[in-house]
The first five atom37 places (N, CA, C, CB, O) and aatype in JSON, in Angstrom:
{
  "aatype": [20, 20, 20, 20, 20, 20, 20, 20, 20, 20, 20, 20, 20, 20, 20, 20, 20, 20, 20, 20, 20, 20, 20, 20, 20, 20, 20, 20, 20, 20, 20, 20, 20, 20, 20, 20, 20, 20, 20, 20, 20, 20, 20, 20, 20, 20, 20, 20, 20, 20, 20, 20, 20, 20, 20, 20, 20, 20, 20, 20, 20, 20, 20, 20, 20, 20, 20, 20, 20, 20, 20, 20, 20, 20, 20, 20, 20, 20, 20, 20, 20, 20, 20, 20, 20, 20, 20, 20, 20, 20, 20, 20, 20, 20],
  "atom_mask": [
    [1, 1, 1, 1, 1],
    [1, 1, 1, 1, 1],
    [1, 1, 1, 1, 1],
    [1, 1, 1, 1, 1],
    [1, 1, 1, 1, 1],
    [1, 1, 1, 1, 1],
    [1, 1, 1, 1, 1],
    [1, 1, 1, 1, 1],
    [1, 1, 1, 1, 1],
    [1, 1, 1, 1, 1],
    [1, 1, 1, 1, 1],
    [1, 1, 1, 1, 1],
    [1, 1, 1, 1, 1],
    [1, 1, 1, 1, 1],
    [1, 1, 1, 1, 1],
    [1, 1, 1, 1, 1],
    [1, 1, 1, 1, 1],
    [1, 1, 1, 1, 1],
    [1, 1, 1, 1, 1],
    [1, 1, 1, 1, 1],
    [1, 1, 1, 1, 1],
    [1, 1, 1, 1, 1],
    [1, 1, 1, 1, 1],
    [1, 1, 1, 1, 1],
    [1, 1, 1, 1, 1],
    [1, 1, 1, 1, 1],
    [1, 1, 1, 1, 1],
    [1, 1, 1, 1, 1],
    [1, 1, 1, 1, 1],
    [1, 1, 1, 1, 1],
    [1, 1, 1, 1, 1],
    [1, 1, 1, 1, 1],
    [1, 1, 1, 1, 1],
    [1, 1, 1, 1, 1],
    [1, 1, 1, 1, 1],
    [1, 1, 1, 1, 1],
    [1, 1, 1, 1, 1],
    [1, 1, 1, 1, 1],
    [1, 1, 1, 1, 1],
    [1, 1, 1, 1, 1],
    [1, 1, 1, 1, 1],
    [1, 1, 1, 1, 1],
    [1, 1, 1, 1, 1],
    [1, 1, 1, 1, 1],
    [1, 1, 1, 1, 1],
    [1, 1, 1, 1, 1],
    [1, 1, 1, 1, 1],
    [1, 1, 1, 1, 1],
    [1, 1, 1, 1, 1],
    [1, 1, 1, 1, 1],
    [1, 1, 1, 1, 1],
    [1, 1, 1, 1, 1],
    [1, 1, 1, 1, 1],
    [1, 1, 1, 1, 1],
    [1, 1, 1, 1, 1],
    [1, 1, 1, 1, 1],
    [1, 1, 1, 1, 1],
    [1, 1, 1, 1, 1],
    [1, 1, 1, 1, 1],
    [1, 1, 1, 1, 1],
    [1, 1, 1, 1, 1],
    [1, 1, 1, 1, 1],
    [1, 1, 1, 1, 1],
    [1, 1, 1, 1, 1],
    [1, 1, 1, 1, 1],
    [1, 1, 1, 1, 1],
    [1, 1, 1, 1, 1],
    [1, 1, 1, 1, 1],
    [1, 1, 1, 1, 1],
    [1, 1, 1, 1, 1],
    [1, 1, 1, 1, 1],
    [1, 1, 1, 1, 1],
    [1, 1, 1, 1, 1],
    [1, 1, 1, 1, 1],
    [1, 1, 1, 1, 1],
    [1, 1, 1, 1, 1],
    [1, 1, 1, 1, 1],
    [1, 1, 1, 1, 1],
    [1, 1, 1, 1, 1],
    [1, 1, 1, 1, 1],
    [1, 1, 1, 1, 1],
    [1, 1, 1, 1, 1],
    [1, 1, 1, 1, 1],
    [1, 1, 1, 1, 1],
    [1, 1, 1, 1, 1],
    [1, 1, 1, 1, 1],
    [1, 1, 1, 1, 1],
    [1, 1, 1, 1, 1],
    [1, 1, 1, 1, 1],
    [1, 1, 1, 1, 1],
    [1, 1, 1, 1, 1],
    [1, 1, 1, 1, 1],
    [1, 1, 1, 1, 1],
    [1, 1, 1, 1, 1]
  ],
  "atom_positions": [
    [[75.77, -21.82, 14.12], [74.96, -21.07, 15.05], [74.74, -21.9, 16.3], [73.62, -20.66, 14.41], [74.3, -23.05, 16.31]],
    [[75.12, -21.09, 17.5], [74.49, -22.09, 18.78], [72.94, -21.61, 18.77], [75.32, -21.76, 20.58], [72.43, -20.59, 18.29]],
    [[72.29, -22.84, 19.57], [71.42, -23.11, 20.3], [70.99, -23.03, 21.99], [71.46, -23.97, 19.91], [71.68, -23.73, 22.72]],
    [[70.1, -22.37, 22.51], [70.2, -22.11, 23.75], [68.54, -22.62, 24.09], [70.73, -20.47, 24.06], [67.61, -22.69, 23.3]],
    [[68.55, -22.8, 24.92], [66.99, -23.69, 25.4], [66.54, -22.49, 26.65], [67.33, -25.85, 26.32], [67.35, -21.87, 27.33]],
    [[65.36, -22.39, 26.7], [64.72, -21.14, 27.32], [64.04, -21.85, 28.12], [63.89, -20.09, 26.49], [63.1, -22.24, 27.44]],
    [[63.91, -22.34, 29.34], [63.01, -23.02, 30.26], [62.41, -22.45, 30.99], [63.42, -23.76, 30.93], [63.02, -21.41, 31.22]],
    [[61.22, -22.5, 31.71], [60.56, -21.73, 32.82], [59.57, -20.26, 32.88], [61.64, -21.48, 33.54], [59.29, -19.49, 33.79]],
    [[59.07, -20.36, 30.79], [58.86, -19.18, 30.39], [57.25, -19.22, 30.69], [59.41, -18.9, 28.9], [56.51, -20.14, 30.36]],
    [[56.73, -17.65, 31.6], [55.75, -17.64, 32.33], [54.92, -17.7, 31.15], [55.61, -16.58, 33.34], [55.47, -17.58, 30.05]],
    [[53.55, -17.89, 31.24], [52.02, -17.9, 30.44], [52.01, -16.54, 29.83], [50.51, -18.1, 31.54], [51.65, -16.56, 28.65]],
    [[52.3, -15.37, 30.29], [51.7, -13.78, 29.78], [52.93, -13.96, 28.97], [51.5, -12.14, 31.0], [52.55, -13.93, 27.8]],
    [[54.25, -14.13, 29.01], [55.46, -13.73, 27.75], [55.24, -14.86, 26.57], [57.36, -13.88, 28.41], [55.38, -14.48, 25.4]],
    [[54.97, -15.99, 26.79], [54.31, -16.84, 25.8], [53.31, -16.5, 25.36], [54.06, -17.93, 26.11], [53.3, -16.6, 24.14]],
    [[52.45, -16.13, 25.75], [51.11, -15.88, 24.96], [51.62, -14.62, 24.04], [49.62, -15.47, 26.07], [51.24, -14.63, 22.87]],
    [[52.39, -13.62, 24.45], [52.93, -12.3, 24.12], [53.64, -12.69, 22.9], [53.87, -11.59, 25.25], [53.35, -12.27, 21.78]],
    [[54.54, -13.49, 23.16], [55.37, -13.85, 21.96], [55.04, -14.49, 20.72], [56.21, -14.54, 22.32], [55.55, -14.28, 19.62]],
    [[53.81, -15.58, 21.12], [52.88, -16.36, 20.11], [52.32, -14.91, 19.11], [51.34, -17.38, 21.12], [52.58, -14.77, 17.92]],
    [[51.29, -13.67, 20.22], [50.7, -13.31, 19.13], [51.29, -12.74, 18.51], [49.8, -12.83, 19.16], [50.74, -12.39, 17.46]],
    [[53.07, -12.17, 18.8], [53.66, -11.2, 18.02], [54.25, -12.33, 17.02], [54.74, -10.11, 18.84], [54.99, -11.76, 16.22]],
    [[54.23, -13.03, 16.91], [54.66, -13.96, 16.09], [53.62, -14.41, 15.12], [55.16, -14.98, 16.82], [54.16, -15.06, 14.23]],
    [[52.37, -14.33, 14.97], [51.43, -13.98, 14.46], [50.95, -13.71, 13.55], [51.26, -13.58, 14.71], [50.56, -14.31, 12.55]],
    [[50.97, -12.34, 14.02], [50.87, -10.8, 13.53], [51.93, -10.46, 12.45], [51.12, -9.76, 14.79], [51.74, -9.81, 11.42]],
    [[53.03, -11.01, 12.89], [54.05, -10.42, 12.11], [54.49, -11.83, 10.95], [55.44, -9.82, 13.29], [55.55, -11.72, 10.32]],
    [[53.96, -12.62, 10.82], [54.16, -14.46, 9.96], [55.78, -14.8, 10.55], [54.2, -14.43, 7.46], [56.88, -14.9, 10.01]],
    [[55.33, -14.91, 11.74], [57.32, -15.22, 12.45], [57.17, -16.5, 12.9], [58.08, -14.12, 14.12], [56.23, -17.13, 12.41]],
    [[57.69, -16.9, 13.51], [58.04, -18.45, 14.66], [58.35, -17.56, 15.3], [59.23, -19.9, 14.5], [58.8, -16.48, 14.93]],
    [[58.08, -18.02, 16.58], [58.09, -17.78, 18.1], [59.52, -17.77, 18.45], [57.27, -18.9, 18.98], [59.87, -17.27, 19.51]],
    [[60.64, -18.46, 17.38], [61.76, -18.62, 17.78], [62.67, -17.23, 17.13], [62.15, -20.1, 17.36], [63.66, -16.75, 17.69]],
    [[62.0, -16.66, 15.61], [62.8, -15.66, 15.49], [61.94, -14.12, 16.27], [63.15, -15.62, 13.78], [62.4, -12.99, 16.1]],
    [[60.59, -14.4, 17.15], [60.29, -13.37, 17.89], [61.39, -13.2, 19.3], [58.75, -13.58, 18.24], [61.59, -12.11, 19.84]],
    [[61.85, -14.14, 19.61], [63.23, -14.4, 20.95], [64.01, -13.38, 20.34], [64.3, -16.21, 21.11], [64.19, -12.21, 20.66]],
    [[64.56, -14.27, 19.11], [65.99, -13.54, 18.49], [65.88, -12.61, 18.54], [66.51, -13.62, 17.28], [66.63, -12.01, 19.31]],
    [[64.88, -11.85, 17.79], [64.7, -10.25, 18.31], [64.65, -9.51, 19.55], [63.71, -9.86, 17.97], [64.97, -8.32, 19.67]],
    [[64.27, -10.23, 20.42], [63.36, -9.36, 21.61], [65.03, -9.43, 22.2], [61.6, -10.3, 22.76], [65.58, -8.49, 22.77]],
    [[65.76, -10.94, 21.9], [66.9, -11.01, 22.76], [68.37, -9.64, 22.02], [67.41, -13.01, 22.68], [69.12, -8.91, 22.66]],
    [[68.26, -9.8, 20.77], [69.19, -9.0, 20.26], [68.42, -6.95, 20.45], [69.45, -9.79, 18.4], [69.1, -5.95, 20.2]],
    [[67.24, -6.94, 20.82], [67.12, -5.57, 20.91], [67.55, -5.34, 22.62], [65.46, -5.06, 20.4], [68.15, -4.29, 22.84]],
    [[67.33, -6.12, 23.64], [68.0, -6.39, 24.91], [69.03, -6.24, 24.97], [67.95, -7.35, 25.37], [69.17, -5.32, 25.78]],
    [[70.08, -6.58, 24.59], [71.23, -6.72, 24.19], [72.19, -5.3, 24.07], [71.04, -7.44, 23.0], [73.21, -4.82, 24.56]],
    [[71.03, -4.94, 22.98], [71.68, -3.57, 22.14], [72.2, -3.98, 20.83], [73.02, -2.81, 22.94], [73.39, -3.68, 20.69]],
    [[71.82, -4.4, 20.14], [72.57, -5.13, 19.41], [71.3, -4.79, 17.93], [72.9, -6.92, 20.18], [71.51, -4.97, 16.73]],
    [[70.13, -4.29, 18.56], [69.18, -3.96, 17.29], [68.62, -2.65, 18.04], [67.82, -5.31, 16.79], [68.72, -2.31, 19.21]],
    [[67.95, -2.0, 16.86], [67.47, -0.86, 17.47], [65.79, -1.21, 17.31], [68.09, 0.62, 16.69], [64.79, -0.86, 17.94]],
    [[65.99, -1.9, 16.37], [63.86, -2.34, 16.59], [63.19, -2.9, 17.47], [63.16, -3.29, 15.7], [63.22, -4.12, 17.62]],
    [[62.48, -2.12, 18.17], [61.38, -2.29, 18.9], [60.07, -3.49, 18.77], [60.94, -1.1, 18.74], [59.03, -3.0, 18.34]],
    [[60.04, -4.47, 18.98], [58.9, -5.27, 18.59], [57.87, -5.08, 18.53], [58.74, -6.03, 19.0], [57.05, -5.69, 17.84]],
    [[57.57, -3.74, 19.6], [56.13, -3.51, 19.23], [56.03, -1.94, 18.59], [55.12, -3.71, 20.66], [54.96, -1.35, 18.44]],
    [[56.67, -1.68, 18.42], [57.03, -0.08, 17.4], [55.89, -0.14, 16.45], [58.77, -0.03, 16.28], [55.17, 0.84, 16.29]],
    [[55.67, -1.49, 15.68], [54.32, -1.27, 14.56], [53.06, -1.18, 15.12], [54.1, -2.47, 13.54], [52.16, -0.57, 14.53]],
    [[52.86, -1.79, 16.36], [52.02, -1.92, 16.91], [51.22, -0.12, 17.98], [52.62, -3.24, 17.58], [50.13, 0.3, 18.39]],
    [[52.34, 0.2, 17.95], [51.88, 1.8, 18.46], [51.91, 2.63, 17.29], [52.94, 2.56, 19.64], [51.4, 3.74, 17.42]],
    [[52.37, 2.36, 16.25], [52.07, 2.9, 14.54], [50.18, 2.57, 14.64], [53.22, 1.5, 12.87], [49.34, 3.43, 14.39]],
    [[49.97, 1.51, 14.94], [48.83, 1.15, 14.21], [47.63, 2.24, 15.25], [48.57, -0.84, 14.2], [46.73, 2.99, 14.87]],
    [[48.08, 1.93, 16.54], [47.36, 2.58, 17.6], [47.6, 4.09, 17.44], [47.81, 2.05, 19.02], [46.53, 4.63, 17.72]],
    [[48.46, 4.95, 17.13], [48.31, 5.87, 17.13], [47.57, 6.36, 15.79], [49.34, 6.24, 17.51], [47.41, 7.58, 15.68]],
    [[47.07, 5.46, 14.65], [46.2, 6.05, 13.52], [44.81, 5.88, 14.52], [46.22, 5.07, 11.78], [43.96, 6.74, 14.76]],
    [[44.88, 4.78, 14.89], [43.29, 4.66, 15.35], [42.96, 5.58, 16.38], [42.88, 3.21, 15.92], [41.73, 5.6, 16.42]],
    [[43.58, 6.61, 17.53], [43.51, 7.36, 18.57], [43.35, 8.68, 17.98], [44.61, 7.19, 19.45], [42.84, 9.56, 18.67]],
    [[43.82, 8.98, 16.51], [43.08, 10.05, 15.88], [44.56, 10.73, 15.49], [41.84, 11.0, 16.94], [44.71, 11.67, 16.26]],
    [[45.32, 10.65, 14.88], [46.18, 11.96, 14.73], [45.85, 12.41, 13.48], [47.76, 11.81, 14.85], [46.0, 11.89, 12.37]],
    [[45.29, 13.66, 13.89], [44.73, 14.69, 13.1], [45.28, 15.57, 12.3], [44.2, 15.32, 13.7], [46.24, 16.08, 12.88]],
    [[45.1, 16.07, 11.03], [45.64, 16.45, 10.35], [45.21, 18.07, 10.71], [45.46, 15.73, 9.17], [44.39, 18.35, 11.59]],
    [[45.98, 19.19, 9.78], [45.92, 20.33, 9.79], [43.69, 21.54, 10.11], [46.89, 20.32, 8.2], [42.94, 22.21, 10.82]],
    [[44.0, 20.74, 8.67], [42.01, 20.9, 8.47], [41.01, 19.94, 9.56], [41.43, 20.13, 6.54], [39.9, 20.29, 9.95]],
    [[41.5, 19.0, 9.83], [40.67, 18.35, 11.08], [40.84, 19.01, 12.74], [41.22, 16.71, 11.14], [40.09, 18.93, 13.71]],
    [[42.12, 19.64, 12.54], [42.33, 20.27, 13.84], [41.67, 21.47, 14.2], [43.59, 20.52, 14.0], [41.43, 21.91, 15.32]],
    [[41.28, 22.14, 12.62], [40.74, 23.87, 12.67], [39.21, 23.38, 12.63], [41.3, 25.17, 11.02], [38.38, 23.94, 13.33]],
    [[38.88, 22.33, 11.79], [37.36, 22.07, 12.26], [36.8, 22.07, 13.78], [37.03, 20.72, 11.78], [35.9, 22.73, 14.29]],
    [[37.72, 21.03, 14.35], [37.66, 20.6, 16.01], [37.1, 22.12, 16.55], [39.53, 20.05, 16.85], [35.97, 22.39, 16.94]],
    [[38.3, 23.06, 16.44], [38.65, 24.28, 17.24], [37.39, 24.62, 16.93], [39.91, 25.3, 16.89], [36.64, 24.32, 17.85]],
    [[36.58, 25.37, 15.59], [35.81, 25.94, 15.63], [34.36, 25.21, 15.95], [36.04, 26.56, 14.68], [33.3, 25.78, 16.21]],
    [[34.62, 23.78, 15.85], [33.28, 23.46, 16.64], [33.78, 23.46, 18.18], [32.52, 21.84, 16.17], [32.75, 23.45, 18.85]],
    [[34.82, 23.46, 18.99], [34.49, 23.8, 20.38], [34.11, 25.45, 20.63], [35.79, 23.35, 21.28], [33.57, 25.92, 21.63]],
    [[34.57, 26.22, 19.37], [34.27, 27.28, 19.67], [32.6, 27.83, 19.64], [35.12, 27.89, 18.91], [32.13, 28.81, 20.22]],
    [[31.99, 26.94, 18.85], [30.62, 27.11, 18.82], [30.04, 26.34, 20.55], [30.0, 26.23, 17.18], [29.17, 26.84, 21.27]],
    [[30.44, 25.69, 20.71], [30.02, 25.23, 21.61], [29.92, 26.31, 22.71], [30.7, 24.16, 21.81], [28.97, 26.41, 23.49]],
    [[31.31, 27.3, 22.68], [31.4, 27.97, 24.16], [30.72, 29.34, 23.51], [33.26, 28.15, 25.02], [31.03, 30.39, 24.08]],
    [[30.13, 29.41, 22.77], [29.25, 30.63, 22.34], [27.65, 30.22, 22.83], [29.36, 30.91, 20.47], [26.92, 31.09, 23.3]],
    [[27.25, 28.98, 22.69], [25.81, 28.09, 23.29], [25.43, 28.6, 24.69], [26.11, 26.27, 23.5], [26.07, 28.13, 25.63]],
    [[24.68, 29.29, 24.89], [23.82, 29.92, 25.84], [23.47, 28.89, 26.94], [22.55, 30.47, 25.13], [23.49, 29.12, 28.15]],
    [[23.23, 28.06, 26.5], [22.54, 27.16, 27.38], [22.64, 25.49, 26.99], [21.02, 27.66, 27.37], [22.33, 25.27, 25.82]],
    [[23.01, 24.32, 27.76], [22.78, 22.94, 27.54], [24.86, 22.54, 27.57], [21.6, 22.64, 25.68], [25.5, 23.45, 28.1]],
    [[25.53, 21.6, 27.18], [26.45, 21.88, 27.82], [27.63, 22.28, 27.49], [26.53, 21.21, 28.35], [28.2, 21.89, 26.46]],
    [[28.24, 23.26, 28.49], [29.33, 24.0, 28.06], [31.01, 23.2, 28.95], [28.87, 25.85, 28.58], [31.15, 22.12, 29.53]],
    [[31.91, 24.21, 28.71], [32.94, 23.27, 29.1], [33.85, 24.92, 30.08], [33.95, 22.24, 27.31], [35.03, 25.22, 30.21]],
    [[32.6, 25.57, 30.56], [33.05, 26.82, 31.16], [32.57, 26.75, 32.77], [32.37, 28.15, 30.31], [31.5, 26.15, 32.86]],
    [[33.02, 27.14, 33.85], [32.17, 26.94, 34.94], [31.15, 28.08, 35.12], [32.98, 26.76, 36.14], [31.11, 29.08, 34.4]],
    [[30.43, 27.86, 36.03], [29.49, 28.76, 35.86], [29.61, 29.71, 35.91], [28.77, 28.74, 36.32], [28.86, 30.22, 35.08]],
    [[30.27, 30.56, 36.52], [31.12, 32.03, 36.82], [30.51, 33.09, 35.28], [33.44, 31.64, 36.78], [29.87, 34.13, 35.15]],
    [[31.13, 32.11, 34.36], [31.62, 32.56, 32.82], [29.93, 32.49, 31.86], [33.11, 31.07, 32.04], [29.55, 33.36, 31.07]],
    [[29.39, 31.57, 32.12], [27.85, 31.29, 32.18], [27.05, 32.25, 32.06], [27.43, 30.74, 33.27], [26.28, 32.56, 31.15]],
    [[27.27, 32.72, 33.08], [26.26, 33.91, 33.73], [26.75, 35.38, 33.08], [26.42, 33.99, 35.66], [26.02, 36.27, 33.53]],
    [[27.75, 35.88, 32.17], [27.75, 36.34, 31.64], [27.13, 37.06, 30.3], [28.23, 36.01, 31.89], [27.75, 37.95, 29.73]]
  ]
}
């Protein structure tokens, strides 16, 4: 296997690479290999692919029954006479 020496690497891609290296129990040296072989084309994994896995549980993706709850509590809401609605006033005054 060659060896290639990486010089001149700014503070934000080091710090970037440390924590994905981390996170994931890597060396900083097989977080390169990756980042360099998905550059490449040569991998199809994304380095931070788990990392928008994790973010998209925490941002809410909602299941079937959590979605029909939502609906019918905004629907109670736009039945509320008074205090706040998400209608302009036009619809209000009805």
């Amino acid at each position: 296997m060659a060896e290639i020496l990486i010089s001149n690497i700014d503070k934000a891609t080091l710090t970037r690479m440390t924590e994905l290296a981390n996170e994931r129990g890597w060396s900083t040296n097989e977080v390169a290999l990756r980042a360099l072989r998905y550059a490449l084309g040569l991998s199809t994994e994304h380095l931070s692919a788990n990392d928008r896995q994790d973010i998209a549980t925490m941002r809410g993706v909602w299941n079937q029954s959590e979605n029909l709850a939502f609906r019918e509590a905004m629907e109670a809401f736009r039945r509320v006479e008074s205090g706040p609605t998400f209608e302009t006033g036009d619809k209000q005054e009805k």
